[in-house]
C-alpha positions as CSV (number, residue, x, y, z in Angstrom):
1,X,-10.5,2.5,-20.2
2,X,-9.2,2.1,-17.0
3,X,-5.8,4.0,-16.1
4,X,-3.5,3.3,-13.8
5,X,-1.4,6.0,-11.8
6,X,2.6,5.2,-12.0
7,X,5.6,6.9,-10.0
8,X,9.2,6.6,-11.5
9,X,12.1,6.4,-9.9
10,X,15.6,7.0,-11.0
11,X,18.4,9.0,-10.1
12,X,19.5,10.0,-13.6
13,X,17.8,12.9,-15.0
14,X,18.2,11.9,-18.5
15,X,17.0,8.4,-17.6
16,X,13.8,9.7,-15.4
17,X,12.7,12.2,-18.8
18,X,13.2,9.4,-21.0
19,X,10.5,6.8,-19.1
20,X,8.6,9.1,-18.7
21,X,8.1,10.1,-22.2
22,X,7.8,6.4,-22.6
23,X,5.1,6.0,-20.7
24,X,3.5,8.9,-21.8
25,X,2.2,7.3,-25.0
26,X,1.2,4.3,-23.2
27,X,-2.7,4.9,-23.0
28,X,-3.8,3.0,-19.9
29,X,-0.8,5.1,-17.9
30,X,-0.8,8.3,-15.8
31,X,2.5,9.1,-14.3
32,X,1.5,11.1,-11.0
33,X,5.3,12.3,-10.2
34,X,9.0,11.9,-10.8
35,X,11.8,11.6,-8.5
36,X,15.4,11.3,-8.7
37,X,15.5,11.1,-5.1
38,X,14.5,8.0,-3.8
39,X,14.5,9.0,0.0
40,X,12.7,11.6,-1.1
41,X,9.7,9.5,-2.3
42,X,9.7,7.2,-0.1
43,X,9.1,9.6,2.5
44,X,5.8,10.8,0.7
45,X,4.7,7.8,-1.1
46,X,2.4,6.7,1.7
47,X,0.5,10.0,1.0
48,X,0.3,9.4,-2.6
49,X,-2.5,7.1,-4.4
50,X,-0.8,5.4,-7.5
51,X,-0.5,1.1,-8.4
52,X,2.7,1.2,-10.3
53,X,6.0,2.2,-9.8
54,X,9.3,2.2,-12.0
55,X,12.2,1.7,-10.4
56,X,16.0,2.7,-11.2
57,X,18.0,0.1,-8.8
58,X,21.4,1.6,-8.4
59,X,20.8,5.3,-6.5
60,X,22.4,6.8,-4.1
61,X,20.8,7.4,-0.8
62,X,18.9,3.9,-1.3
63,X,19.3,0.9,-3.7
64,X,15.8,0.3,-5.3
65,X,15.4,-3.3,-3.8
66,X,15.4,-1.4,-0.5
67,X,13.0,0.7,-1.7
68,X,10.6,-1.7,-3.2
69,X,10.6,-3.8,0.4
70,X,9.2,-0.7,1.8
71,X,6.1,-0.6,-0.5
72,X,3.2,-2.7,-0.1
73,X,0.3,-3.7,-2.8
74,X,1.9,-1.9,-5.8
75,X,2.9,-3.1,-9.1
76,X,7.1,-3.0,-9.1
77,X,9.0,-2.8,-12.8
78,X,12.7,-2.4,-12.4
79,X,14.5,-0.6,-14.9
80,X,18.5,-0.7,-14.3
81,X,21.6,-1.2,-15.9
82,X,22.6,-4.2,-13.7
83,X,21.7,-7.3,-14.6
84,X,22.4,-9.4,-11.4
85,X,19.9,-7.8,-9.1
86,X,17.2,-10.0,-11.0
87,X,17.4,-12.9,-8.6
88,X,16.2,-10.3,-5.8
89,X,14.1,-8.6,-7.7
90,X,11.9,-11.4,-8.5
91,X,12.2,-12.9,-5.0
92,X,10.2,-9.4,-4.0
93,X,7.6,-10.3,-6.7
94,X,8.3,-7.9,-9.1
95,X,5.9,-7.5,-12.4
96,X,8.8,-7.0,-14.9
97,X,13.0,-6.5,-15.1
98,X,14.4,-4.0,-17.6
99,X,17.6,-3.9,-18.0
100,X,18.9,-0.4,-19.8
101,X,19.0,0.7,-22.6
102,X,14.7,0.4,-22.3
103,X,13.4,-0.1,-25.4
104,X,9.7,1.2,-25.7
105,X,8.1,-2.0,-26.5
106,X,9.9,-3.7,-23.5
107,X,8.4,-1.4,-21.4
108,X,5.0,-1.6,-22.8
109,X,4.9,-4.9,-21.9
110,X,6.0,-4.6,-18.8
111,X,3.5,-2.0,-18.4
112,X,0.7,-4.9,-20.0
113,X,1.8,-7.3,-17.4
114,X,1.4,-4.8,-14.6
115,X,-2.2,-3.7,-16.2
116,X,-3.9,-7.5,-16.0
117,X,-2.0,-8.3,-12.5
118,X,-3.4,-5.3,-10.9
119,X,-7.1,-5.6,-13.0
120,X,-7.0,-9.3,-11.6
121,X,-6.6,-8.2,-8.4
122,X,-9.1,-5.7,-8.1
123,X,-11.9,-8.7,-9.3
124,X,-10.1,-11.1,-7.2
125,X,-8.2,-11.0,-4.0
126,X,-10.0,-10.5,-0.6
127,X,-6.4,-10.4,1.3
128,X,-3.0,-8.4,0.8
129,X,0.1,-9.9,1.7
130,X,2.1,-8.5,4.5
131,X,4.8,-8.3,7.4
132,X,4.0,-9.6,10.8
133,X,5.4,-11.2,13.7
134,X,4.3,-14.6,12.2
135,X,6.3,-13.7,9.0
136,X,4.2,-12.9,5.3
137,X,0.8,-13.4,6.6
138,X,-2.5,-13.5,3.9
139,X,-4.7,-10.6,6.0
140,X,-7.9,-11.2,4.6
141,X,-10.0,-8.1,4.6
142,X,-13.0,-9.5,5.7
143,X,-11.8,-11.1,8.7
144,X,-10.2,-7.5,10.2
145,X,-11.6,-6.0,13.2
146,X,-10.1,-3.3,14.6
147,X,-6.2,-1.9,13.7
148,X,-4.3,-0.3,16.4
149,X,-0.4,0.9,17.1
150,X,1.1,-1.7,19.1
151,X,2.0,-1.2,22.8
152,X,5.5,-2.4,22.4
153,X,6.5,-1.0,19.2
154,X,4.8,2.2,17.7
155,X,5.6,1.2,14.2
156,X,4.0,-1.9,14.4
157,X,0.3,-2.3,14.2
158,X,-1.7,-4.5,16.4
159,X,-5.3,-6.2,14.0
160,X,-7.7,-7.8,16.1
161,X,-9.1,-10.4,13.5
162,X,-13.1,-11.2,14.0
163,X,-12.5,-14.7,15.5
164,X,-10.2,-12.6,18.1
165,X,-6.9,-13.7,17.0
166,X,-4.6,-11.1,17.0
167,X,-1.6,-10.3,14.4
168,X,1.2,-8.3,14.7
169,X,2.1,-6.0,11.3
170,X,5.9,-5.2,11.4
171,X,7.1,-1.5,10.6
172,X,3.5,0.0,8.6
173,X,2.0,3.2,9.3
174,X,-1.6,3.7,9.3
175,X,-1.8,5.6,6.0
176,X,0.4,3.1,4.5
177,X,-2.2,-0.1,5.8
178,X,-5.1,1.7,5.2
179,X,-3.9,2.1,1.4
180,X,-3.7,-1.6,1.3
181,X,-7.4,-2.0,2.1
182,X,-10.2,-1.8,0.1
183,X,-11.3,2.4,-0.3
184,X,-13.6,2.8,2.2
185,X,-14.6,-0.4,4.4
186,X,-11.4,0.7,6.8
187,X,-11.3,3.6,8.4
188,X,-9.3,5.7,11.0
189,X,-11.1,7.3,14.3
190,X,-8.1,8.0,16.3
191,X,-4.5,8.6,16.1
192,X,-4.2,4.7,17.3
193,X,-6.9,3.3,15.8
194,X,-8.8,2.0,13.0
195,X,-11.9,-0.2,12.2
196,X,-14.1,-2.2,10.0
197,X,-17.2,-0.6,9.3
198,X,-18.9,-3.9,9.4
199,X,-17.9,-3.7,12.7
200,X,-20.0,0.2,13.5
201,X,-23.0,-0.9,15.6
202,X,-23.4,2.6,16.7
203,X,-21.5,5.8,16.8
204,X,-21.9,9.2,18.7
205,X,-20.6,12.4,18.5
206,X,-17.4,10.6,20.7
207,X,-17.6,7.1,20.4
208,X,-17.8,4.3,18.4
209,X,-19.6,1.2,19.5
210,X,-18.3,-2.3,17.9
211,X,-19.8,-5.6,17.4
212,X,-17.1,-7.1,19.8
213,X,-17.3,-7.8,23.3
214,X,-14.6,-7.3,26.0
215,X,-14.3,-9.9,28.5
216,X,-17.3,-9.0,30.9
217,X,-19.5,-9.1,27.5
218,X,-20.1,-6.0,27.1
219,X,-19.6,-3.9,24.0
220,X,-16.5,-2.8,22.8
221,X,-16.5,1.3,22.8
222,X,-13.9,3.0,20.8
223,X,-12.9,7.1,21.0
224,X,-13.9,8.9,17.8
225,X,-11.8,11.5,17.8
226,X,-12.3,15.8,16.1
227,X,-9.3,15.0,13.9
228,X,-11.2,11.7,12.2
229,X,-14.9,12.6,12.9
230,X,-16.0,14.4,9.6
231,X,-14.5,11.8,7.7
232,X,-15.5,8.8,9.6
233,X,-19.2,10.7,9.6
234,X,-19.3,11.3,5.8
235,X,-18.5,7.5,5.1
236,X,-20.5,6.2,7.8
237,X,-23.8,7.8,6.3
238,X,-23.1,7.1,3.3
Protein backbone atom coordinates (compact mmCIF):
# COMPACT_ATOMS: atom_id res chain seq x y z
CA UNK A 1 0.00 0.00 0.00
CA UNK A 2 1.19 3.26 -0.79
CA UNK A 3 1.11 6.00 2.10
CA UNK A 4 1.02 9.33 1.83
CA UNK A 5 2.86 11.88 4.32
CA UNK A 6 0.21 14.76 5.58
CA UNK A 7 0.95 17.98 7.74
CA UNK A 8 -1.94 19.62 9.65
CA UNK A 9 -2.46 22.81 10.36
CA UNK A 10 -4.66 24.48 12.88
CA UNK A 11 -4.32 26.90 15.48
CA UNK A 12 -6.60 25.14 18.11
CA UNK A 13 -4.96 22.56 20.06
CA UNK A 14 -8.01 20.58 20.68
CA UNK A 15 -8.83 20.82 16.97
CA UNK A 16 -5.08 19.88 15.74
CA UNK A 17 -5.25 16.42 18.38
CA UNK A 18 -8.51 15.67 17.15
CA UNK A 19 -7.43 15.35 13.13
CA UNK A 20 -4.89 13.98 13.98
CA UNK A 21 -6.30 11.08 15.76
CA UNK A 22 -8.59 11.10 12.74
CA UNK A 23 -6.15 10.48 10.45
CA UNK A 24 -4.40 8.24 12.46
CA UNK A 25 -6.73 5.30 11.65
CA UNK A 26 -6.84 6.23 8.09
CA UNK A 27 -4.39 3.41 6.60
CA UNK A 28 -2.87 5.03 3.56
CA UNK A 29 -1.95 8.21 5.94
CA UNK A 30 1.24 9.23 7.84
CA UNK A 31 1.07 12.52 9.52
CA UNK A 32 4.80 13.80 9.50
CA UNK A 33 4.11 16.91 12.04
CA UNK A 34 1.63 19.21 13.65
CA UNK A 35 1.56 22.89 13.96
CA UNK A 36 -0.65 25.34 15.48
CA UNK A 37 1.60 27.92 14.10
CA UNK A 38 1.09 28.49 10.72
CA UNK A 39 4.13 30.88 10.17
CA UNK A 40 5.86 28.58 11.80
CA UNK A 41 5.36 25.81 9.11
CA UNK A 42 5.50 27.69 6.51
CA UNK A 43 8.85 28.69 7.17
CA UNK A 44 9.99 24.93 7.28
CA UNK A 45 7.64 23.32 4.91
CA UNK A 46 9.97 23.73 1.97
CA UNK A 47 12.45 21.45 4.00
CA UNK A 48 9.84 18.85 4.65
CA UNK A 49 8.80 15.97 2.05
CA UNK A 50 4.95 15.35 2.58
CA UNK A 51 1.76 15.41 -0.44
CA UNK A 52 -0.98 16.49 1.82
CA UNK A 53 -1.80 19.11 4.02
CA UNK A 54 -4.87 19.95 6.34
CA UNK A 55 -5.56 23.16 6.78
CA UNK A 56 -7.47 25.27 9.67
CA UNK A 57 -8.42 28.64 7.65
CA UNK A 58 -9.01 31.13 10.35
CA UNK A 59 -5.34 31.55 12.43
CA UNK A 60 -3.78 34.11 13.53
CA UNK A 61 -0.51 35.19 12.17
CA UNK A 62 -1.83 33.96 8.63
CA UNK A 63 -5.31 32.97 7.24
CA UNK A 64 -4.95 29.39 5.59
CA UNK A 65 -5.84 30.60 2.03
CA UNK A 66 -2.59 32.68 2.39
CA UNK A 67 -0.98 29.81 3.37
CA UNK A 68 -2.09 27.33 0.78
CA UNK A 69 -0.99 30.05 -2.17
CA UNK A 70 2.43 29.62 -0.80
CA UNK A 71 2.60 25.83 -1.42
CA UNK A 72 3.03 24.31 -4.64
CA UNK A 73 2.21 20.52 -5.92
CA UNK A 74 0.53 19.39 -2.59
CA UNK A 75 -2.84 17.98 -1.90
CA UNK A 76 -4.88 21.00 0.06
CA UNK A 77 -8.07 19.83 2.45
CA UNK A 78 -9.43 22.70 4.41
CA UNK A 79 -10.98 22.03 7.58
CA UNK A 80 -12.67 25.42 9.21
CA UNK A 81 -15.57 26.57 10.88
CA UNK A 82 -16.37 29.15 8.07
CA UNK A 83 -18.27 28.34 5.47
CA UNK A 84 -17.75 31.36 3.03
CA UNK A 85 -14.13 30.82 2.31
CA UNK A 86 -15.23 27.92 -0.08
CA UNK A 87 -15.46 30.03 -3.20
CA UNK A 88 -11.57 30.83 -2.62
CA UNK A 89 -10.80 27.74 -1.58
CA UNK A 90 -11.73 25.94 -4.56
CA UNK A 91 -10.49 28.80 -6.92
CA UNK A 92 -6.83 27.56 -5.38
CA UNK A 93 -7.75 23.98 -6.37
CA UNK A 94 -8.27 22.55 -3.23
CA UNK A 95 -9.03 18.50 -2.96
CA UNK A 96 -11.83 18.80 -0.28
CA UNK A 97 -13.75 21.58 2.15
CA UNK A 98 -14.67 20.65 5.71
CA UNK A 99 -16.45 22.60 7.44
CA UNK A 100 -16.26 21.89 11.51
CA UNK A 101 -17.42 19.90 13.46
CA UNK A 102 -15.27 17.08 11.04
CA UNK A 103 -16.93 14.05 11.09
CA UNK A 104 -14.52 11.00 10.52
CA UNK A 105 -16.06 9.71 7.42
CA UNK A 106 -15.99 13.26 5.86
CA UNK A 107 -12.50 13.32 6.29
CA UNK A 108 -11.83 9.93 5.01
CA UNK A 109 -13.13 10.92 1.96
CA UNK A 110 -11.47 13.83 1.65
CA UNK A 111 -8.46 11.98 2.41
CA UNK A 112 -9.77 9.20 -0.66
CA UNK A 113 -9.99 12.10 -3.02
CA UNK A 114 -6.57 13.39 -2.21
CA UNK A 115 -5.18 9.59 -2.36
CA UNK A 116 -6.37 8.99 -6.33
CA UNK A 117 -5.47 12.81 -7.32
CA UNK A 118 -2.08 12.54 -6.16
CA UNK A 119 -1.75 8.45 -7.41
CA UNK A 120 -3.00 9.92 -10.84
CA UNK A 121 -0.52 12.28 -10.83
CA UNK A 122 2.46 10.36 -10.13
CA UNK A 123 1.28 7.97 -13.47
CA UNK A 124 0.37 10.95 -15.29
CA UNK A 125 1.56 14.52 -15.39
CA UNK A 126 4.92 15.42 -17.06
CA UNK A 127 4.40 19.31 -15.86
CA UNK A 128 3.52 21.22 -12.51
CA UNK A 129 1.66 24.23 -12.56
CA UNK A 130 3.30 27.35 -11.42
CA UNK A 131 3.84 31.25 -10.98
CA UNK A 132 5.68 33.15 -13.63
CA UNK A 133 5.97 36.38 -15.26
CA UNK A 134 3.58 35.03 -18.02
CA UNK A 135 1.07 34.16 -15.17
CA UNK A 136 0.21 30.08 -14.25
CA UNK A 137 2.47 28.55 -16.69
CA UNK A 138 2.31 24.37 -17.42
CA UNK A 139 6.47 23.80 -16.84
CA UNK A 140 6.83 20.58 -18.40
CA UNK A 141 9.64 18.73 -16.88
CA UNK A 142 11.06 17.44 -19.88
CA UNK A 143 11.53 20.59 -21.61
CA UNK A 144 13.74 22.26 -18.44
CA UNK A 145 17.22 23.13 -18.99
CA UNK A 146 18.93 24.85 -16.49
CA UNK A 147 17.15 26.81 -13.24
CA UNK A 148 18.85 29.75 -12.00
CA UNK A 149 18.04 32.97 -9.39
CA UNK A 150 17.05 35.67 -11.49
CA UNK A 151 19.27 38.84 -11.93
CA UNK A 152 16.60 41.25 -11.07
CA UNK A 153 14.85 39.60 -8.36
CA UNK A 154 16.56 36.93 -6.09
CA UNK A 155 13.25 35.25 -5.27
CA UNK A 156 12.44 34.63 -8.55
CA UNK A 157 13.97 31.86 -10.65
CA UNK A 158 15.13 32.21 -14.09
CA UNK A 159 14.41 28.26 -16.41
CA UNK A 160 16.10 28.12 -19.51
CA UNK A 161 13.64 25.75 -21.43
CA UNK A 162 15.48 23.24 -24.17
CA UNK A 163 14.16 25.16 -27.18
CA UNK A 164 15.89 28.38 -25.35
CA UNK A 165 12.91 30.09 -24.23
CA UNK A 166 13.23 31.43 -21.02
CA UNK A 167 10.47 31.71 -18.03
CA UNK A 168 10.39 33.71 -15.23
CA UNK A 169 9.04 31.72 -11.79
CA UNK A 170 7.67 34.38 -9.36
CA UNK A 171 8.67 34.18 -5.54
CA UNK A 172 10.05 30.05 -5.26
CA UNK A 173 13.06 29.04 -3.71
CA UNK A 174 15.23 26.36 -5.01
CA UNK A 175 14.33 23.71 -2.39
CA UNK A 176 10.75 24.61 -2.84
CA UNK A 177 11.10 24.09 -7.19
CA UNK A 178 13.27 21.32 -6.86
CA UNK A 179 10.36 19.59 -4.65
CA UNK A 180 8.13 20.13 -7.50
CA UNK A 181 10.23 18.06 -9.83
CA UNK A 182 10.47 14.68 -10.31
CA UNK A 183 13.20 13.01 -7.36
CA UNK A 184 16.19 13.00 -8.96
CA UNK A 185 16.23 14.26 -12.78
CA UNK A 186 16.77 18.01 -11.21
CA UNK A 187 19.49 18.82 -9.39
CA UNK A 188 21.33 21.68 -7.65
CA UNK A 189 25.31 22.49 -8.30
CA UNK A 190 25.48 25.87 -7.04
CA UNK A 191 23.90 28.27 -4.74
CA UNK A 192 22.26 29.81 -8.18
CA UNK A 193 21.83 27.08 -10.10
CA UNK A 194 20.25 23.92 -11.07
CA UNK A 195 20.08 21.45 -14.05
CA UNK A 196 18.60 18.66 -15.94
CA UNK A 197 20.59 15.73 -15.86
CA UNK A 198 19.67 14.97 -19.36
CA UNK A 199 21.39 17.95 -19.84
CA UNK A 200 25.20 16.46 -17.98
CA UNK A 201 27.43 15.91 -21.07
CA UNK A 202 30.36 15.88 -18.80
CA UNK A 203 31.32 16.91 -15.34
CA UNK A 204 34.72 17.46 -13.49
CA UNK A 205 35.77 17.81 -10.16
CA UNK A 206 34.51 21.81 -10.84
CA UNK A 207 32.42 22.00 -13.67
CA UNK A 208 29.58 20.84 -15.34
CA UNK A 209 29.51 20.69 -19.15
CA UNK A 210 25.84 21.00 -20.77
CA UNK A 211 24.35 20.02 -23.98
CA UNK A 212 23.64 23.82 -24.77
CA UNK A 213 25.55 26.10 -26.61
CA UNK A 214 26.21 29.85 -25.86
CA UNK A 215 26.18 32.05 -28.73
CA UNK A 216 29.80 31.41 -30.18
CA UNK A 217 28.66 27.59 -30.14
CA UNK A 218 30.51 26.49 -27.80
CA UNK A 219 29.43 24.41 -24.78
CA UNK A 220 27.70 25.70 -22.00
CA UNK A 221 30.05 25.15 -18.74
CA UNK A 222 28.43 25.44 -15.38
CA UNK A 223 30.47 25.76 -11.68
CA UNK A 224 29.93 22.61 -9.55
CA UNK A 225 30.36 23.84 -6.48
CA UNK A 226 31.92 21.77 -2.68
CA UNK A 227 28.56 22.48 -1.15
CA UNK A 228 26.54 20.44 -4.11
CA UNK A 229 29.38 18.05 -5.42
CA UNK A 230 28.81 14.80 -3.31
CA UNK A 231 25.33 14.92 -4.04
CA UNK A 232 25.31 15.92 -7.56
CA UNK A 233 28.34 12.99 -7.84
CA UNK A 234 26.27 10.22 -6.06
CA UNK A 235 23.23 10.89 -8.49
CA UNK A 236 25.23 11.37 -11.46
CA UNK A 237 26.81 7.81 -11.18
CA UNK A 238 24.14 6.39 -10.42
Amino acid sequence: MQIFKCVIVDDELPSLAYLRALCDDVPFIQVIKAYNDPVKFLKEAESMDFQICILDIEMPGMKGIELAAGLSNKAIIFATAYKEYAAEAFELEAVDYLTKPIRKERLEKALSRAKNLLGHQETTDQFVVLNSNRGKILLRFPEIAIITTSEIDHRDKKVLLKNHEEVILKNISFQQLLNSLPDGQFLQINRKTAISMNCVVSFTHDSVRTTLNDERGQSVILPLTDQFRSSFREHAGK
